[in-house]
PAMIPA-394665 format. One line per field, with one value per residue: z, y, x of N, C-alpha, C, O in turn; residue number from 1. Coordinates in nm, 3 decimals, decimal comma. Example, Ala and Ser with C-alpha at 12.3 -4.5 7.8 and 13.67 -1.06 7.14 Angstrom:
nc3 = (0,780:0,708) $
nc2 = (-0,569:-0,225) $
nc1 = (1,319:1,285) $
cac3 = (0,780:0,714) $
cac2 = (-0,450:-0,106) $
cac1 = (1,230:1,367) $
cc3 = (0,780:0,787) $
cc2 = (-0,330:0,003) $
cc1 = (1,320:1,290) $
oc3 = (0,846:0,804) $
oc2 = (-0,332:0,114) $
oc1 = (1,424:1,341) $
n = (1:2) $
# end
This chain:
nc3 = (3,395:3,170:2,999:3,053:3,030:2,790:2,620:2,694:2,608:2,326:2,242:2,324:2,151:1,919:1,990:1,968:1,646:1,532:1,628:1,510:1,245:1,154:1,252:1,013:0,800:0,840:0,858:0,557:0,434:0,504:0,388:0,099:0,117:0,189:-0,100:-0,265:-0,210:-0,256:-0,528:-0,672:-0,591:-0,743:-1,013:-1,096:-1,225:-1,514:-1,515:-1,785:-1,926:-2,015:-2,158:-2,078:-2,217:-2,264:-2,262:-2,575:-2,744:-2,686:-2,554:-2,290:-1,998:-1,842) $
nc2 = (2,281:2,222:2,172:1,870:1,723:1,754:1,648:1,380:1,331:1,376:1,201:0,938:0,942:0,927:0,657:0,484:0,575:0,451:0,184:0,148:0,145:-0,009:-0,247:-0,252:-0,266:-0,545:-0,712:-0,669:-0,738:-1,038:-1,094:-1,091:-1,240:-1,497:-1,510:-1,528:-1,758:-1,926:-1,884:-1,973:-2,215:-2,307:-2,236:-2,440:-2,467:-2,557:-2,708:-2,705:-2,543:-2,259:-2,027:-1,942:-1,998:-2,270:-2,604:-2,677:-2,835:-3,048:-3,406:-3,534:-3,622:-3,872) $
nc1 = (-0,378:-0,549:-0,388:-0,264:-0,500:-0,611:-0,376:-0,408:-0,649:-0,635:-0,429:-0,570:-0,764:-0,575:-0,461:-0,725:-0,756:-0,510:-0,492:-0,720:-0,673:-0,436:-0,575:-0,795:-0,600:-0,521:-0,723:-0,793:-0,540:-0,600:-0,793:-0,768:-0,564:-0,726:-0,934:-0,679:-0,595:-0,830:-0,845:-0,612:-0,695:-0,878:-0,800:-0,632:-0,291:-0,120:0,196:0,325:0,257:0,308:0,257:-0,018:-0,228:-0,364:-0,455:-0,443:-0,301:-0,201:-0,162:-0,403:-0,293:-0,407) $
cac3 = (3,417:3,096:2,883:3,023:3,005:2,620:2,586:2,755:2,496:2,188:2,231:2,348:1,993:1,857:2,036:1,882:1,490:1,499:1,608:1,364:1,118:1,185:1,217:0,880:0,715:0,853:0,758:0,425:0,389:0,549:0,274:-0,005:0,135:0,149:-0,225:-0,393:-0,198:-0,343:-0,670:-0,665:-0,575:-0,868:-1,103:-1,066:-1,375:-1,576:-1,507:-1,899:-1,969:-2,051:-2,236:-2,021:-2,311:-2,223:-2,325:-2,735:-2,873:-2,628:-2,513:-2,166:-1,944:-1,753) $
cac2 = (2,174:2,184:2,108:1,740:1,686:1,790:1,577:1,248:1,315:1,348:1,058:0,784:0,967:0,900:0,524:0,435:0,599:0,371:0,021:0,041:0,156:-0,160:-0,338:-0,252:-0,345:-0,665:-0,738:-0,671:-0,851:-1,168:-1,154:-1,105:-1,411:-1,633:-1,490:-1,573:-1,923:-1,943:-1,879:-2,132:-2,401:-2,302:-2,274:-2,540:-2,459:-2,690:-2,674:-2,692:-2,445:-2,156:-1,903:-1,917:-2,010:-2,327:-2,718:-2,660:-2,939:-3,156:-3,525:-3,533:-3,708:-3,909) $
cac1 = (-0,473:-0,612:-0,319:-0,243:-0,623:-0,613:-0,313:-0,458:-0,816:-0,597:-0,302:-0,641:-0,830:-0,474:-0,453:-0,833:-0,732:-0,403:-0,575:-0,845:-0,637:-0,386:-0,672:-0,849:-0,495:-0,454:-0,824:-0,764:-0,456:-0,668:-0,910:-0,648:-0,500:-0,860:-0,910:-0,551:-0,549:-0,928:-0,858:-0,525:-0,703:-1,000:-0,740:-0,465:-0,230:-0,048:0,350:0,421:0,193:0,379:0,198:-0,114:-0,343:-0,418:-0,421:-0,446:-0,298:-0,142:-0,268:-0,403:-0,175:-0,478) $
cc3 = (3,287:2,970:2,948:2,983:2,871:2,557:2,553:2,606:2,377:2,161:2,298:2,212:1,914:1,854:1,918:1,714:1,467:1,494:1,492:1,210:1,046:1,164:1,090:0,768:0,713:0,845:0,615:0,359:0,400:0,400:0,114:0,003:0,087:0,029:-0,308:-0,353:-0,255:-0,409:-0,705:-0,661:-0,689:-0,965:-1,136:-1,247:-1,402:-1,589:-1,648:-2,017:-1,973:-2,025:-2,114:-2,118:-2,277:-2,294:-2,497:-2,811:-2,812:-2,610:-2,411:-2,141:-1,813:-1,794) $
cc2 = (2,128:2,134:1,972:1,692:1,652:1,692:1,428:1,211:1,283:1,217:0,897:0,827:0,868:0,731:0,438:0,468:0,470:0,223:0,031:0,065:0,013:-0,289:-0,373:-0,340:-0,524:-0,760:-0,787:-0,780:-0,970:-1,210:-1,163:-1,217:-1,505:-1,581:-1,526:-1,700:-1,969:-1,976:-1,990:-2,210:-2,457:-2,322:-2,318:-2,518:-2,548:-2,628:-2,664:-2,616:-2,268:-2,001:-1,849:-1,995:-2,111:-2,481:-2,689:-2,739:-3,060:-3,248:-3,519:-3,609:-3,837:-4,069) $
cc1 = (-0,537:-0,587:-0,280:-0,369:-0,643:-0,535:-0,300:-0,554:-0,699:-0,505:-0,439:-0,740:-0,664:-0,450:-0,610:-0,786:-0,653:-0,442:-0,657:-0,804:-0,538:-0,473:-0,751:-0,748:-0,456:-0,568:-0,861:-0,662:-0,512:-0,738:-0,814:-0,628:-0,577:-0,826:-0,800:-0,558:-0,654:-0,885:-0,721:-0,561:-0,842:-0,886:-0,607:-0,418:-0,131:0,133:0,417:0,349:0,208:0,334:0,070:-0,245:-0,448:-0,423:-0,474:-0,352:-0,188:-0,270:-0,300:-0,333:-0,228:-0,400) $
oc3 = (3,280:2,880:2,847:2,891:2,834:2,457:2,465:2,528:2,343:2,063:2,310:2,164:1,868:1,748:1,823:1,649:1,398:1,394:1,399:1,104:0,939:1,094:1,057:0,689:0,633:0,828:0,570:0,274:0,303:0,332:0,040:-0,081:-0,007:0,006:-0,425:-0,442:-0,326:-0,408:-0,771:-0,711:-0,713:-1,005:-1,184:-1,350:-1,316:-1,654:-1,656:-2,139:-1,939:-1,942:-2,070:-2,064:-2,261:-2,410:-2,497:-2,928:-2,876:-2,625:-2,362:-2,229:-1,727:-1,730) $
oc2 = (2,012:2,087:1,919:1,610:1,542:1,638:1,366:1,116:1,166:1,145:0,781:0,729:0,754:0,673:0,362:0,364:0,381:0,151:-0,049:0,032:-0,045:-0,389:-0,489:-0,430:-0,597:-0,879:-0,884:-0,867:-1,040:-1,312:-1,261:-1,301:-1,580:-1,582:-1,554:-1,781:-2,066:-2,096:-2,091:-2,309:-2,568:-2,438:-2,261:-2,541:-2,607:-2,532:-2,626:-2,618:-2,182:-1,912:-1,734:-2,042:-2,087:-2,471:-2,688:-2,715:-3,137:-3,227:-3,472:-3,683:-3,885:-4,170) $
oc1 = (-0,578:-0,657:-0,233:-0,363:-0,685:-0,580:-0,239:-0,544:-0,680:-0,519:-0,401:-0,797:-0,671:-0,425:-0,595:-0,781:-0,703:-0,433:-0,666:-0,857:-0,554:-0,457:-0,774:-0,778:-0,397:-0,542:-0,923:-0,682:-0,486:-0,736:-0,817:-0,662:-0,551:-0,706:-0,824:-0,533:-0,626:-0,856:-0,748:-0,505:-0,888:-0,876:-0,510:-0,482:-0,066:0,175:0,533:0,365:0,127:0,353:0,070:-0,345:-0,568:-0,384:-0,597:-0,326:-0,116:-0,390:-0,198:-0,288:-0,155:-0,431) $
n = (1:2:3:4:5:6:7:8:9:10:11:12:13:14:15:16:17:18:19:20:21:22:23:24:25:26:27:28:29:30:31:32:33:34:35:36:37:38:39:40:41:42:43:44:45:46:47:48:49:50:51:52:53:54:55:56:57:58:59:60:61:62) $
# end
């Protein structure tokens, strides 16, 4: 009697760990996401901009 009982408690402990652990991950990834599409749209980079450095001695192209 007291081993399905035991069995039931630990596999719905086991059921709660797994969701919020799933859940925490797919959280995380969310905000990753907002944050990199953020920061893309803060810093639009220039396609012939190589190095990274930055406009240093070109003309603007306005």
């Amino acid at each position: 009697m007291l081993s399905p009982l035991m069995f039931i408690i630990g596999f719905i402990i086991f059921l709660l760990y797994m969701s919020g652990l799933l859940w925490m991950i797919k959280s995380s990834h969310d905000d990753q996401r907002r944050r990199r599409e953020r920061d893309e749209k803060l810093n639009q980079s220039d396609e012939n901009d190589y190095d990274g450095g930055g406009n240093w001695g070109r003309f603007d192209n306005k």
